[in-house]
Steps between C-alpha positions, in 0.01 A plus 500: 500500500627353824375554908784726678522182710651273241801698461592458827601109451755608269650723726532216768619300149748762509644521815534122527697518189694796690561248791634237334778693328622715814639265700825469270609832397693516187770742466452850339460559070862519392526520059127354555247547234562676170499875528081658464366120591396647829261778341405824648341540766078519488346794661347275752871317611537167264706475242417542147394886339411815590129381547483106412656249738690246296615171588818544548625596878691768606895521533737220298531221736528162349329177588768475857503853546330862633405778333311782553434898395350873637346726308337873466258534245336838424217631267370881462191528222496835633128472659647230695853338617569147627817439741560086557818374687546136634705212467472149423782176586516187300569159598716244308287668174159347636361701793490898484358709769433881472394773627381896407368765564283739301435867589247666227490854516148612388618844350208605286241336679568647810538810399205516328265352763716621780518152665643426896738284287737604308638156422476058529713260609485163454768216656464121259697253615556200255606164416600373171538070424703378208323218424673376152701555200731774433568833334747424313667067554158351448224481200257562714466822617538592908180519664417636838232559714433777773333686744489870617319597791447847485402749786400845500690675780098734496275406373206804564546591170437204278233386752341826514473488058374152514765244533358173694869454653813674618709187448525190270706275339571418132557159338751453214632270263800608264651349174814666393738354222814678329608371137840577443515525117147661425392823344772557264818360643351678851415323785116504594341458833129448554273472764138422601332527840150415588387684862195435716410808710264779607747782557388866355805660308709244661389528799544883613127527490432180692322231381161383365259778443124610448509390145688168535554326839667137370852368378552469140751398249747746327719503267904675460742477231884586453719531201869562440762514266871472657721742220798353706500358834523846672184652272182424529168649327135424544145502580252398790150453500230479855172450475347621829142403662261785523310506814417863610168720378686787572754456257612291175807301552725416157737272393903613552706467248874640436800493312832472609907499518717285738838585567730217654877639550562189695371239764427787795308777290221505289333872408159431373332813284173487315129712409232397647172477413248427801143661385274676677596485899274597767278755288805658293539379128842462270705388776824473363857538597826406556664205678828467661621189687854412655560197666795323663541112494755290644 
């Protein structure tokens, strides 16, 4: 576990990094990157899956170009739906700044308790570092780290339930590697990210809690197999703190299929798996996600 306060050196790591590059503005992702190295795009606005950030960054700009991508992401489990919308820009592949927004309808829950609220919002803005190797030219893999600084838009609710904070900021590091003649003839992509952070269900019921107040360390895992470079099938894996006496908090978990026509679109569809949310068990649904990258 880590103080709140050391992620905020990073940040300023960040933005220095930011600085440095701006200053000369490449031209915009022509052929760029292979087609799918960008990813999807990650509920919370970085690229990678539906619900890991991987360390790739968004769009298909090159080393001496930018790239970038928008998204809508949507996901019903019936008790409760989840509508996110942002977008991120990349520059020359090694700085990636995004934003979203996050409207969670509380269905169910508000119906049931007859709540002043019948839904959260939640606006994370983020920054994503390539720090070394690459996804696909490299032996090492391509690691990244990030930051999202997440802020509930009201926070009454998540206060009122026992959240210590409306607002906080997660800590990332990403390792993301595709093998190109793996798993049959198929190419394989895996990824590992390691997060520092407080947030309750991502941050939609703020932060710290009556149970657990600190930081800690979790863990969040992609898989995929490319069936060609337009296909792609998989699995995800987030373990998730658990902070609130009120309610149990699980691990997420889905599985998915990517659909790449070409360089601008990517449709995203998958079942999800998120636990218990909130007081209401067997959360599970589907997921849809289009983006747009240039």
């Amino acid at each position: 576990m880590i103080p709140a306060l050391r992620v905020l050196p990073l940040a300023c790591a960040l933005a220095c990094a930011l600085a440095v590059l701006l200053p000369a503005l490449p031209a915009f992702a022509g052929q760029g990157r292979l087609l799918a190295t960008g990813g999807g795009a990650q509920i919370e606005g970085a690229a990678g899956g539906g619900i890991v950030p991987w360390a790739v960054l968004s769009g298909y700009g090159t080393d001496t170009q930018h790239g970038g991508a928008a998204f809508y992401t949507r996901v019903d489990t019936g008790d409760y739906a989840l509508d996110a919308y942002g977008a991120s820009y990349t520059f020359r592949n090694r700085v990636e700044l995004s934003f979203a927004r996050q409207s969670f309808d509380l269905g169910e829950l508000q119906r049931q308790l007859t709540l002043p609220w019948d839904a959260l919002e939640q606006d994370i803005y983020g920054m994503k570092v390539r720090l070394a190797g690459d996804l696909v030219y490299n032996h090492l893999p391509q690691i990244s780290v990030g930051v999202q600084h997440k802020r509930l838009r009201d926070g009454a609710l998540p206060l009122a339930v026992g959240a210590r904070e409306d607002r906080g900021t997660d800590a990332y590091v990403s390792a993301s590697k595709l093998f190109l003649d793996a798993a049959g003839g198929y190419q394989l992509l895996l990824n590992a990210t390691l997060r520092s952070t407080s947030a309750n269900q991502a941050g939609l019921l703020g932060f710290g809690g009556d149970r657990r107040a600190d930081r800690q360390w979790v863990w969040e895992g992609s898989a995929a197999v490319l069936l060609d470079p337009r296909l792609a099938i998989g699995v995800e894996y987030r373990q998730k703190p658990d902070n609130l006496g009120f309610a149990r908090e699980d691990d997420w978990r889905d599985v998915f299929i990517a659909w790449f026509p070409n360089k601008q679109l990517a449709v995203v569809g998958a079942w999800a798996d998120l636990g218990s949310i909130a007081t209401l068990d067997d959360q599970r649904g589907a997921y849809v996600s289009v983006q747009w990258s240039f």
